[in-house]
N, C-alpha and C positions, 0 to 999 in steps of 0.2 A: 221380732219387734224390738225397740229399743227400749224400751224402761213400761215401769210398772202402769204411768199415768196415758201411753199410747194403747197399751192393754188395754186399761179400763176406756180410754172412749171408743178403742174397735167393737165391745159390745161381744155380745152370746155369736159364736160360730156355728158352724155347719157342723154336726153330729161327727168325729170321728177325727179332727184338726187338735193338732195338739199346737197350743202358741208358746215359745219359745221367746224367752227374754235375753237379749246379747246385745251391745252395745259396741261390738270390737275389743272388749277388754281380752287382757290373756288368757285368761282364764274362761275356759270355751265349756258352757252346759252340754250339758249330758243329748244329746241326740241332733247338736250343731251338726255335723255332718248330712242328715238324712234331713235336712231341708230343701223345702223345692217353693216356695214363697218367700219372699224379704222385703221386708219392709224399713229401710234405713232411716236413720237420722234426718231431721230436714236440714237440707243444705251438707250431706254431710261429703267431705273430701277428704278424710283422713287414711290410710291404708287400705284404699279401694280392692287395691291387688291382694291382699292379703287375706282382708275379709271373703272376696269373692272364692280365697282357695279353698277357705275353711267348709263352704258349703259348695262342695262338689255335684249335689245333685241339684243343684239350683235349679227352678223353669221362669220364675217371676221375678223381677225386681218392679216394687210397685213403690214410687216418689209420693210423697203428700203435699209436693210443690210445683211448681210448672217447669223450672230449667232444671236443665241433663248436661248444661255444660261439662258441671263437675265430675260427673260419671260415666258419659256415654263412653269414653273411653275407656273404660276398664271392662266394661260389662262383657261376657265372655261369649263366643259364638256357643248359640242354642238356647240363649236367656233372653227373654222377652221382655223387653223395660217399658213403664208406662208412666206417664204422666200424673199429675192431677189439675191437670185444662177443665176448668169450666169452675173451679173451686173458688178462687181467690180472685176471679174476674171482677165481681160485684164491687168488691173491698178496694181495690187498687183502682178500680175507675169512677170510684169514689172520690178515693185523694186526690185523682188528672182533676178532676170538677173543683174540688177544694179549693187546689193552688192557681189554677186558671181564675178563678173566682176571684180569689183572693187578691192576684197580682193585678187585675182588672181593676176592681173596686179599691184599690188601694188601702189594702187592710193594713199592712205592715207599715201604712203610713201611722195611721190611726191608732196602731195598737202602741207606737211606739211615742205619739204625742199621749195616749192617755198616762201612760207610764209616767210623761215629766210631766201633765198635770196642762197641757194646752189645750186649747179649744184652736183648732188648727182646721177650717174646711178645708175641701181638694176636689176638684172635679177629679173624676175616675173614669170610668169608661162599662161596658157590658158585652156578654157574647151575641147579643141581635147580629148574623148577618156575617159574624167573622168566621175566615175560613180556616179551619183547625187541620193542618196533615196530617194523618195515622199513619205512621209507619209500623208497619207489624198487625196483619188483619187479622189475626187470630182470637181468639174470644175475648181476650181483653183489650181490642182494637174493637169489638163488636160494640163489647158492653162500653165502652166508652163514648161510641157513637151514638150509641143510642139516648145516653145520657145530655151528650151535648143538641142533639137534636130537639129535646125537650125546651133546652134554651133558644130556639132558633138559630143554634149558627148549623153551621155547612162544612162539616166532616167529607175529608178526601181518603180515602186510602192509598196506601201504595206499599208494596209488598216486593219480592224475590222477582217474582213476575207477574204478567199482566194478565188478566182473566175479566170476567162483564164486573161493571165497575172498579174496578183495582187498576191503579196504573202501575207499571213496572222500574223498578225501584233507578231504573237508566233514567228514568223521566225526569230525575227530582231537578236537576240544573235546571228545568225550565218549570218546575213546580213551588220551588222554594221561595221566590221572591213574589211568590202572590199571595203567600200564608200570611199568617195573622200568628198562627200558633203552630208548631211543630209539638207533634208527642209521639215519644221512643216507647216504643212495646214489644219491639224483636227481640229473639232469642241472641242469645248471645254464642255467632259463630263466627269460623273464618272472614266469611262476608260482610259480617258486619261490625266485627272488632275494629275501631277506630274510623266507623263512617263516618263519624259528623266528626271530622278534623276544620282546617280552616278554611280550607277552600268551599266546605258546605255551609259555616257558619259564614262565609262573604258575599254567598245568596240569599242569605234570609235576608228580607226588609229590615230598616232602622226601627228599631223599638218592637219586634216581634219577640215572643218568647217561647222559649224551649224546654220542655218537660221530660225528663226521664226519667220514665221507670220501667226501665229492663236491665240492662245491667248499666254498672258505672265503664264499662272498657270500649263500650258501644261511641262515647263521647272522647275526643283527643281535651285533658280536662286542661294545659296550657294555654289549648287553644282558646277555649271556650273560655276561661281566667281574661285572657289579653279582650275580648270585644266587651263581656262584664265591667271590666276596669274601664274601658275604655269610655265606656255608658250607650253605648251603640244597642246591644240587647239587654232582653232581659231572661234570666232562665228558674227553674222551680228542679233541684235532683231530689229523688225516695233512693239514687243509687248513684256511686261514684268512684272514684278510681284515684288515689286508694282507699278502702275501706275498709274498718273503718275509720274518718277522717283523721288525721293528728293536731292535735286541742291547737299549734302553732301551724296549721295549712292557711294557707292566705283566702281560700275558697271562704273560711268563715267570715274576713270581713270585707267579700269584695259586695260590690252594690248589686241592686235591682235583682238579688236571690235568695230563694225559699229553699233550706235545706230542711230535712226531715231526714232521719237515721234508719234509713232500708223499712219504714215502717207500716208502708202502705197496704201491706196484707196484715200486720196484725191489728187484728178483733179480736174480742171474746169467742166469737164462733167459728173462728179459724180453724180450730182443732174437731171441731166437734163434726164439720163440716169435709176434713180431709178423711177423715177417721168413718166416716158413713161410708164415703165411696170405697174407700179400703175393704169396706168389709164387704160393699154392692160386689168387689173384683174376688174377693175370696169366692165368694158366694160363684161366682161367676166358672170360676177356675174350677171348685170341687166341683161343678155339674157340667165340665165338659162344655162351657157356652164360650163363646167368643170373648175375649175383654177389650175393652173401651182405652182409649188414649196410650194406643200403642204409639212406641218412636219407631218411626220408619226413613232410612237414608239420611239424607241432609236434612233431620230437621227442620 
């Protein structure tokens, strides 16, 4: 495990687990080698290769976050890499409702007349009835739906491929220009490094808005600058490309967008909530049982 504070929320183990604190520093504790569990950094992508040699008898690598970008690549044949899908769902499809909300009802009009002290009305708008695309069905595609559903609008999915309700991700040229709201929640692979360039974003309708949060590389971010600038759309990133931003990127002062700093999983119970399932997967691991939120193939 990485430090003392991921210790303490993993909590009491299974009789006979010895937990080992290593961070990748050089200086490698006493029994690194005869580890077959690991638990890394969140988000970590520092000397993948090097850590992984250190523990040769590796079986688990067990994430307390949901992308494998940074790692699925080094992870060595015979080592079992798992997720933590289903963690940080609730909290991130949180913020999609926040900033949807938000850019709807024109809060950032609001917030920004209260600041210079106007009494400014605006008509706004609400989600009754608007169609929101999901791209990326996965549990934070779920939990999002399900949120937006509560507001009565009318969540689309569309995924890799098509399956009973999911259209496939060939669709979107004829799916885009009926959206209301586009939101990014794919992993971030081959496939979809630089999907929504500009030929995606010259689908979307006038005045539609675009929400990301899955990764910032998912988005070609020139592109998506030039139709902002333009005032054609509108968008809301939790993630962006590069990151994190440079205090002189022009994204900070282009219009009609809500930026938020990669924030949208942290809560207060972020940790407490990664660190359960870590210990449900130990648990799992010493008794010989199956574990949950394995990566398998293309992601």
């Amino acid at each position: 495990m990485p430090d003392s504070h991921a210790r303490e929320l993993l909590g009491a183990v299974p009789d006979g687990v010895e937990v080992i604190l290593w961070n990748g520093e050089r200086d490698k504790p006493e029994h690194l080698a005869e580890t077959v569990f690991w638990v890394p950094q969140v988000e970590d992508s520092t000397n993948l290769a090097e850590k992984f040699a250190a523990m040769p008898k590796l079986e688990v690598t067990q994430l307390t976050s949901a992308g494998v970008e940074d790692i699925v690549a080094f992870v060595p044949d015979g080592v079992t890499l798992c997720t933590a899908r289903g963690v940080h769902g609730s909290a991130v499809a949180e913020m999609v409702l926040t900033v949807i909300l938000a850019t709807l009802r024109q809060m950032p009009h609001f917030v920004e007349a209260q600041r210079q002290g106007r009494w400014e009305p605006m008509e706004a708008d609400d989600l009754r009835d608007k169609r929101v695309l999901i791209i990326g069905a996965g549990d934070l595609g779920e939990q999002t739906a399900r949120r937006l559903r509560s507001f009565d609008a009318d969540p689309v999915f569309v995924a890799h491929t098509a399956r009973d309700g999911i259209h496939a991700i060939s669709e979107l040229p004829s799916l885009l220009p009926e959206a209301d709201v586009v939101v990014l929640t794919v992993p971030l692979t081959p496939d979809t490094t630089g999907l929504v360039d500009a030929e995606f974003l010259a689908r979307m309708r006038d005045g539609a808005l675009l929400v990301n949060v899955a990764r910032g590389k998912v988005v070609d971010t020139a592109a998506l600058l030039a139709e902002l600038t333009a005032g054609r759309l509108r968008a809301a990133l939790d993630v962006m490309e590069p990151e994190p931003l440079p205090a002189d990127h022009p994204l900070w002062k282009a219009p009609n967008l809500i930026i938020t700093p990669h924030a949208a999983g942290s809560i207060a119970k972020a940790g407490p909530r990664a660190f359960a399932l870590v210990n449900a997967q130990v648990r799992r691991f010493v008794a010989g049982e199956q574990l949950v939120n394995i990566v398998k193939g293309a992601y």
